[in-house]
DRENKOL-669903 format. One line per 2 residues: number of its first residue (from 1); for each residue x, y, z of C-alpha. Coordinates in nm, 4 decimals. Example, Ala and Ser with C-alpha at 12.3 -4.5 7.8 and 13.67 -1.06 7.14 Angstrom:
BEGIN
1	1.2300 -0.4500 0.7800 | 1.3670 -0.1060 0.7140;
END
This chain:
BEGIN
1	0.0000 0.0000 0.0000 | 0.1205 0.3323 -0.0642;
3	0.1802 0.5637 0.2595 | 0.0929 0.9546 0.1774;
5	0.2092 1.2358 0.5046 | 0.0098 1.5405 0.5191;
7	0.2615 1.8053 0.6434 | 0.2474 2.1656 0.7106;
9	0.3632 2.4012 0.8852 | 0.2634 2.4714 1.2624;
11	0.2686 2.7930 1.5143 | 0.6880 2.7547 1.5344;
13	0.7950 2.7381 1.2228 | 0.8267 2.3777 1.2022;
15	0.6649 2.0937 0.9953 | 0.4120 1.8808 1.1526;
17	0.2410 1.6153 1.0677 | -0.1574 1.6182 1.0591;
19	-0.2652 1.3408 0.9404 | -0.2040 1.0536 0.7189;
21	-0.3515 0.8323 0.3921 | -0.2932 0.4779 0.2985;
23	-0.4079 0.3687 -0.0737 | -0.4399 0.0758 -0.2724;
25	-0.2684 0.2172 -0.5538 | -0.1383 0.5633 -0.7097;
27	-0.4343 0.6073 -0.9391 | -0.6878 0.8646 -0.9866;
29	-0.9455 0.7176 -0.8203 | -0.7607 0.6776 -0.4926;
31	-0.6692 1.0217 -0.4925 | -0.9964 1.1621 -0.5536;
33	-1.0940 0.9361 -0.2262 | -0.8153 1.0554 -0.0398;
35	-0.8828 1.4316 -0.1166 | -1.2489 1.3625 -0.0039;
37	-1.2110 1.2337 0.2718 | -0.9658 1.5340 0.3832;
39	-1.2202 1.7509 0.3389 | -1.4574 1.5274 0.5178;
41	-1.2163 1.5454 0.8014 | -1.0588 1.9329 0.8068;
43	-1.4179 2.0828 0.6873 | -1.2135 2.3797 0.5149;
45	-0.9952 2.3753 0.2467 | -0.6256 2.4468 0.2334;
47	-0.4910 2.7948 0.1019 | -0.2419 2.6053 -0.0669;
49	-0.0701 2.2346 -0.1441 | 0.2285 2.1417 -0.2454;
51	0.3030 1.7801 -0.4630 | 0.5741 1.6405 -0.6582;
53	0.4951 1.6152 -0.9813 | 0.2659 1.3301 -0.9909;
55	0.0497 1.3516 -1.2575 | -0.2438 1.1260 -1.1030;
57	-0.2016 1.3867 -0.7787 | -0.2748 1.7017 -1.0194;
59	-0.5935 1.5806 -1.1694 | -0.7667 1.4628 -0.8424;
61	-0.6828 1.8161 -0.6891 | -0.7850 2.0141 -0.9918;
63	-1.1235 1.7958 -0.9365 | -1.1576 1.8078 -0.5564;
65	-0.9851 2.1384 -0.4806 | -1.0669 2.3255 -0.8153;
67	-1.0115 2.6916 -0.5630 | -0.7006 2.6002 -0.4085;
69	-0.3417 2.6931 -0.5032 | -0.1810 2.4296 -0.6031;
71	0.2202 2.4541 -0.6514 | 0.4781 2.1806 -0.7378;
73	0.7731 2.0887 -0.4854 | 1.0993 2.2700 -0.6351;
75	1.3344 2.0772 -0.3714 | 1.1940 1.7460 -0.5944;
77	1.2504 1.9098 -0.9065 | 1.5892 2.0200 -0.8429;
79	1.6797 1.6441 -0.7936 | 1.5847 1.5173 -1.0649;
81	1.8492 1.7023 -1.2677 | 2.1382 1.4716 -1.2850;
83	1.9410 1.2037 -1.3628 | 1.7234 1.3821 -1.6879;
85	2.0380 1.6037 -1.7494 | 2.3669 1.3890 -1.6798;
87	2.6092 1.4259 -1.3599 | 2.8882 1.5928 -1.5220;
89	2.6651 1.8227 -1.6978 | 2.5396 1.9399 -1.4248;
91	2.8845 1.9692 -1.1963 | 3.0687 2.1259 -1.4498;
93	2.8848 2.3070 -1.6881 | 2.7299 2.5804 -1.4696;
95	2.4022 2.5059 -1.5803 | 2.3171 2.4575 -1.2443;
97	2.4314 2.7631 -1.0667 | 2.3026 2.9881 -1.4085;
99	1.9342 2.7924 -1.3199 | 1.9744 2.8554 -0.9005;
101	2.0039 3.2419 -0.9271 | 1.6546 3.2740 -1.0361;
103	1.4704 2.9572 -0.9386 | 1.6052 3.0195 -0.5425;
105	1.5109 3.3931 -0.5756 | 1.2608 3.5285 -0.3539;
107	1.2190 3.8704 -0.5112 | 1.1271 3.8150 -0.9037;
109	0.8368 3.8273 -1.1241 | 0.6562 3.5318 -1.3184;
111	0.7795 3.6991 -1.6275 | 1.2207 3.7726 -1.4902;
113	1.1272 3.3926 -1.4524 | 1.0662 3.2581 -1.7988;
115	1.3116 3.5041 -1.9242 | 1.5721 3.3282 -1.7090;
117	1.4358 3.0092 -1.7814 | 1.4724 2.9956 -2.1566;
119	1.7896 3.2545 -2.1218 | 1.9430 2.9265 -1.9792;
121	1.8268 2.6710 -2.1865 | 1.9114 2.8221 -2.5105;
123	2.2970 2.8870 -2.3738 | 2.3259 2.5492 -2.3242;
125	2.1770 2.4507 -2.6210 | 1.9048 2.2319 -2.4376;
127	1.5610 2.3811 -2.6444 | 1.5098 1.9916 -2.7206;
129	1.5473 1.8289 -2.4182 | 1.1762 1.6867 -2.3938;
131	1.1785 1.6611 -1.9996 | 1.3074 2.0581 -1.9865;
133	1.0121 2.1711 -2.1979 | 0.7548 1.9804 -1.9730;
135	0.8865 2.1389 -1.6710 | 0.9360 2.4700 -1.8095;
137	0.5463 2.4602 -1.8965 | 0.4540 2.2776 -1.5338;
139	0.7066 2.5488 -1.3415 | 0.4670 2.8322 -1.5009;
141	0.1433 2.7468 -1.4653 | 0.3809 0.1928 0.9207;
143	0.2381 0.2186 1.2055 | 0.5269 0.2179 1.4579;
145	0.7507 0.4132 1.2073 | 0.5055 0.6398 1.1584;
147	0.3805 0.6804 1.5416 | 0.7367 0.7001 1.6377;
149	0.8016 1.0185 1.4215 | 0.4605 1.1990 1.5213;
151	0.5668 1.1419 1.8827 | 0.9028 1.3273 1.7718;
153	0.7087 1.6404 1.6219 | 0.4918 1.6607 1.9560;
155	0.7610 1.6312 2.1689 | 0.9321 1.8962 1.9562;
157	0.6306 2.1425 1.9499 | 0.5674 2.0657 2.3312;
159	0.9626 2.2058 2.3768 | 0.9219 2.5073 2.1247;
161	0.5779 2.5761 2.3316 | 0.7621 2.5532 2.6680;
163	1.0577 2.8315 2.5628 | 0.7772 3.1025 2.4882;
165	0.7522 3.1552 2.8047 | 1.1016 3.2968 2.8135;
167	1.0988 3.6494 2.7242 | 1.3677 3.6919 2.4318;
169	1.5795 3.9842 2.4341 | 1.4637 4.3118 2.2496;
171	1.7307 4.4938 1.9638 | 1.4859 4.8251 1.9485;
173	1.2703 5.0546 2.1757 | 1.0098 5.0429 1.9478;
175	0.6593 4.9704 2.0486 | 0.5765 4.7393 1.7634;
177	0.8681 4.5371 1.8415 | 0.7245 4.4997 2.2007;
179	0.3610 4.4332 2.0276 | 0.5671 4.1430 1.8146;
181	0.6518 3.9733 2.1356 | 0.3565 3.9423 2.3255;
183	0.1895 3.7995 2.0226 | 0.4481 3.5651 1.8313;
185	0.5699 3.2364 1.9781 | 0.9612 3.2566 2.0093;
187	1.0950 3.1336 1.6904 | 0.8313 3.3328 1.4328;
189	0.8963 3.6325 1.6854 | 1.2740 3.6265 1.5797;
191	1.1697 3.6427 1.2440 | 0.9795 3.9105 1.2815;
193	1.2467 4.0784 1.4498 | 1.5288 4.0380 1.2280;
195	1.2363 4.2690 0.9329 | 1.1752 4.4798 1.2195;
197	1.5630 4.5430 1.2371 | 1.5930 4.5320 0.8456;
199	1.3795 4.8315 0.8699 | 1.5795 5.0449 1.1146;
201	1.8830 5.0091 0.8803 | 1.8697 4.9028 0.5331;
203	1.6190 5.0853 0.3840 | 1.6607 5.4621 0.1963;
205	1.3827 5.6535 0.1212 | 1.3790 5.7273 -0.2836;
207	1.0257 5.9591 -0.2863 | 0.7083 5.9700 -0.0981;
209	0.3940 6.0900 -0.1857 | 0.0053 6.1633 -0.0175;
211	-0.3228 6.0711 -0.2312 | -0.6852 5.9618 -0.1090;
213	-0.5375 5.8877 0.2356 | -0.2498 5.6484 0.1432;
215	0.0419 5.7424 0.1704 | 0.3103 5.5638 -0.0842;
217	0.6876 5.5146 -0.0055 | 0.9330 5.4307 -0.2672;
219	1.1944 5.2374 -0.0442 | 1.5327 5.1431 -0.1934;
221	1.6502 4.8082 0.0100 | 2.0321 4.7782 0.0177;
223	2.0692 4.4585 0.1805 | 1.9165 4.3386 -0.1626;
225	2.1355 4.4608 -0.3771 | 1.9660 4.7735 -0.3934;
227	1.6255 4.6678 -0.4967 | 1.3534 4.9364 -0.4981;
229	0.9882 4.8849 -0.3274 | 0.6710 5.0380 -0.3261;
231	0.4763 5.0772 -0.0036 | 0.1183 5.1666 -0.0068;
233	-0.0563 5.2968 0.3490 | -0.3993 5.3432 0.4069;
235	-0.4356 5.5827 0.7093 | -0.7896 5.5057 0.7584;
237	-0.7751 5.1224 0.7800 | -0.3745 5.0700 0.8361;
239	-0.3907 4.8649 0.5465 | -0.0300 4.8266 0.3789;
241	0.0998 4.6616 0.0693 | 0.4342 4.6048 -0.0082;
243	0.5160 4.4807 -0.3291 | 0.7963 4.2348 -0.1943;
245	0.4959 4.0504 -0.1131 | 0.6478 3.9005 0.1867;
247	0.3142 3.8928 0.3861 | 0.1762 3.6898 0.1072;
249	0.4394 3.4446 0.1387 | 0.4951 3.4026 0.4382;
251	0.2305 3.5385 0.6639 | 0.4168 3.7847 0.8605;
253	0.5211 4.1614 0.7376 | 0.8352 4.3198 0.5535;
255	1.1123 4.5056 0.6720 | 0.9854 4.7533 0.4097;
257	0.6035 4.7558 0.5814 | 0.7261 4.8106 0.9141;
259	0.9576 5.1081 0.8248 | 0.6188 5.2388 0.6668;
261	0.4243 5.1814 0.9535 | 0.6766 5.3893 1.1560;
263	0.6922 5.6988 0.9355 | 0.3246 5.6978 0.9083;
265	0.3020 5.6707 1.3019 | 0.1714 5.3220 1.3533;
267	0.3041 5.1826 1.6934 | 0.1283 4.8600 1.6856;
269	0.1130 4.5825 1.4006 | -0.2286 4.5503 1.2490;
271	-0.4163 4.3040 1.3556 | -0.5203 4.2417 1.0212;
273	-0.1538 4.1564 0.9088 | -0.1500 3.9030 1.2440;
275	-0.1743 3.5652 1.1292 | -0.3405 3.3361 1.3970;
277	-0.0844 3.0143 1.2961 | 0.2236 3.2466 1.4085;
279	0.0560 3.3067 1.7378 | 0.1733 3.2176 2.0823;
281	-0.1712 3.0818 2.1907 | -0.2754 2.9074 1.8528;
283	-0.3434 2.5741 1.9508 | -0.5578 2.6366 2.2481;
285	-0.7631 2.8811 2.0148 | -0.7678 2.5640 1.7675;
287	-0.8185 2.3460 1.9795 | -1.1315 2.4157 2.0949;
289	-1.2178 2.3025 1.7355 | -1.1952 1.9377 1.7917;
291	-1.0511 1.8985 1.4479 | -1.1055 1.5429 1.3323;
293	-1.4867 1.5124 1.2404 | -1.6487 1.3282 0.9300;
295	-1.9613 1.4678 0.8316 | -2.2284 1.3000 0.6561;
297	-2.3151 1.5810 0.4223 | -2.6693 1.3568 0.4322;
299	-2.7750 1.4465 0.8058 | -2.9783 1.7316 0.8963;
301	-2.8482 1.7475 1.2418 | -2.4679 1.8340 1.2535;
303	-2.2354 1.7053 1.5300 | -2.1309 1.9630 1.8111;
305	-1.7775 1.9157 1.6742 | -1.8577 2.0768 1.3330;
307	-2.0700 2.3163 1.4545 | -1.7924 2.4883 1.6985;
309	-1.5855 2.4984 1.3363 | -1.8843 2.7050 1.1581;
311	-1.8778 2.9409 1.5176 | -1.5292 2.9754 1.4852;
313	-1.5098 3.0456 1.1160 | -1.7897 3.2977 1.1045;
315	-1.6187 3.4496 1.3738 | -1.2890 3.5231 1.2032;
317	-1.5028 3.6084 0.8832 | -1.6574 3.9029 1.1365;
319	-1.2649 3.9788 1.2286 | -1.1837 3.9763 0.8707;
321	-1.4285 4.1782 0.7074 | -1.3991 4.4150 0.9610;
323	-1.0712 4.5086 0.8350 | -0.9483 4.6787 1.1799;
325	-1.2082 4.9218 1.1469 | -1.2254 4.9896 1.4931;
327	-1.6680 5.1024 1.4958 | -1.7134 4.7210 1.3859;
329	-1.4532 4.6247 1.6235 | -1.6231 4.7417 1.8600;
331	-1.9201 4.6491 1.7741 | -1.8337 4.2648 1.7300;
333	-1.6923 4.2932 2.1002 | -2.0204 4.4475 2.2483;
335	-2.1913 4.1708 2.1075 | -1.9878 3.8755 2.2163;
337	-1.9919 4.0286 2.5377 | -2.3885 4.0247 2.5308;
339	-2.3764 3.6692 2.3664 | -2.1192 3.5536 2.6761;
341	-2.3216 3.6928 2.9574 | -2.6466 3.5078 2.8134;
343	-2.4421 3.1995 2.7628 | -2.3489 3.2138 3.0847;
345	-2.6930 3.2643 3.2519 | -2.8294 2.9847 3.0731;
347	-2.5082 2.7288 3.1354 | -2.5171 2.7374 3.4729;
349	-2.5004 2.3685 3.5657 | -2.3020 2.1864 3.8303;
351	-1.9496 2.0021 3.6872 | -1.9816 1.6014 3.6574;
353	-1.7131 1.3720 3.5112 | -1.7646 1.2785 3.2177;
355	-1.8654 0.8562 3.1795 | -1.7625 0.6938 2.8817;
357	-2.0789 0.6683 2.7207 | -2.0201 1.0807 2.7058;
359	-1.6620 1.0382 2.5914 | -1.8169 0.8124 2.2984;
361	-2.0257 1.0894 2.1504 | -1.8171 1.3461 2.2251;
363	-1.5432 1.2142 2.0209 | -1.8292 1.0605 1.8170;
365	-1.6523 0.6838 1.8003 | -1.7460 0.3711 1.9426;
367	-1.5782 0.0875 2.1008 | -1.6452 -0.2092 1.7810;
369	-1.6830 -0.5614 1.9215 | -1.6245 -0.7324 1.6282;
371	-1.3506 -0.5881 1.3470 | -1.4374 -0.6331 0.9873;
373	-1.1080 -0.5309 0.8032 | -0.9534 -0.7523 0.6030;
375	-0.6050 -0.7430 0.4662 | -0.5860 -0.5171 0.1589;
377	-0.5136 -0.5894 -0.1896 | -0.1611 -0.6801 -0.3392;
379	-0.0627 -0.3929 -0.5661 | 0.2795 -0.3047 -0.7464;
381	0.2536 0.0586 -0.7092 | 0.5175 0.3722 -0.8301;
383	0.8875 0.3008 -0.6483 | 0.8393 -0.0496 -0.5300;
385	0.9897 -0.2356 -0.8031 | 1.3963 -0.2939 -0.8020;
387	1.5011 0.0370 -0.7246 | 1.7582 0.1846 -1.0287;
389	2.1115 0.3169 -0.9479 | 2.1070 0.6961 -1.0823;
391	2.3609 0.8164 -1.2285 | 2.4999 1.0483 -0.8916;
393	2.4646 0.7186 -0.6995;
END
């Protein structure tokens, strides 16, 4: 059977392990199923997965998650070099480090990319190479093994959770550096810090001008290689855009937004540039979820698990759309605080412990007397035939 991880990316800065799939075989009819059933199980859909380049993968995502981004691994494309290109080729000719100074870039456009990418295979006179021209379209557009591993990640986060409570030093007076700790667990705070830094030194103001309450900052970066930005403030809402796109990308500001921030007199980060992964307290707010419900799209009466999702998602929709307006903000907050106090009233119950016939439907499982599985079928699936010595090997 084929083993699939689902990794992403938790509150540190670290990958983690959600969940796991085991198929039959590498088909597109297993992946459809598997893609189902995640959204059976998460509720919402990803912002964004990443794949190799399986071609069986792409079609059951473009038919289960037709909205989301979906972008190929480069780390697996990379390695496949030697192999399609040849070993020497690729240690000697300086293909290779001509191809890394735009595919590792994180400051180029879509179009600096093709122009790099043919640029380099037309000097090396590889225009025919069949697998190049397929990935130059593409690049555009268990058990105890297992257990032992996701034990490793907990422990990990558990550790990583455990050192936030250890104040880390701070480089600047500034408020918003202050704002960045209480909020950020240690590791994405020192992130944050080294743009907040970035933006007390390496930036040089090139113009700056006032229209329809934004204010727009032409910022000249010299710690990369004298690139220029443009910085866009809206006074009104604090929103800022930054065409580094950092934020975008990685879910926490710029060196070149927080600079802005401070000329335009913005102490504190706005909340609606505070992603709630990054945050110190973002598993007990997630938590509270109970993440792990299947649906049956076919009942009428949804599970108390699934219906604390919908509370929690329409209640970052509120935070969303409110844009850090502060009348809605207010408003939402004057109403939760009516909601809690009525909540409250009618909740008043004494505490009992909970039996297991409670722990059954609140996890919504029960103990089976007799199991049904059988073994599953033989298959030869992709990699488990007699593995081939490459050529770097």
């Amino acid at each position: 059977m084929v083993f699939i991880p689902l990794v992403g990316i938790d509150n540190h800065w670290k990958s983690v392990t959600f969940g796991a799939i085991l198929l039959e075989k590498e088909d597109n009819d297993n992946y459809i199923w598997a893609c189902e059933s995640f959204k059976k199980v998460f509720v919402k859909n990803p912002k964004c997965i990443i794949t190799d380049q399986d071609l069986a993968m792409k079609v059951a995502l473009q038919t289960c998650f037709p909205l989301v981004k979906h972008r190929l691994c480069m780390w697996h494309i990379m390695k496949k070099f030697p192999s399609k290109l040849g070993t020497v080729f690729c240690a000697e000719s300086g293909f290779m480090e001509n191809l890394n100074q735009f595919i590792w870039s994180d400051h180029i456009t879509p179009e600096e990319f093709e122009h790099g990418w043919s640029d380099a295979v037309e000097e090396f006179d590889l225009s025919d190479n069949v697998w190049l021209s397929e990935i130059g379209d593409t690049l555009s557009e268990f058990y105890l093994c297992y257990q032992s591993a996701i034990d490793k990640q907990r422990n990990n986060s558990k550790k990583l959770t455990h050192y936030d409570d250890f104040t880390p030093k701070l480089i600047t007076d500034k408020e918003i550096e202050k704002d960045a700790l209480r909020l950020y667990t240690r590791a994405m705070f020192y992130k944050v810090q080294e743009e907040i830094k970035a933006g007390s030194m390496d930036v040089v103001v090139l113009s700056m001008s006032f229209a329809d309450n934004t204010r727009t900052i032409m910022i000249q970066d010299t710690f990369k290689k004298g690139i220029t930005f443009k910085v866009e403030v809206n006074m009104d809402t604090n929103n800022i855009e930054c065409s580094c796109k950092l934020f975008t990308k990685a879910g926490y500001l710029c060196s070149h937004a927080f600079f802005s921030l401070g000329i335009c007199g913005i102490k504190l980060i706005p909340r609606q540039y505070v992603c709630n992964r990054w945050l110190k307290n973002a598993i007990e707010r997630f938590s509270t979820l109970e993440l792990g419900e299947i649906a049956d799209s076919g009942t009428i009466q949804l599970s108390r698990r699934v219906k604390s999702q919908d509370c929690w998602f329409e209640f970052q929709g509120c935070l969303s759309d409110a844009s850090g307006n502060p009348e809605i903000l207010e408003y939402i907050k004057s109403a939760l605080s009516s909601m809690r106090k009525h909540i409250t009233v009618i909740m008043k119950k004494p505490k009992t412990r909970l039996n297991s016939e409670q722990i059954e439907e609140l996890i919504d499982s029960r103990v089976v007397e007799e199991v049904t599985i059988q073994n599953p079928n033989k298959s030869n699936n992709k990699g488990s035939r007699k593995k081939i010595v490459s050529g770097a090997e």
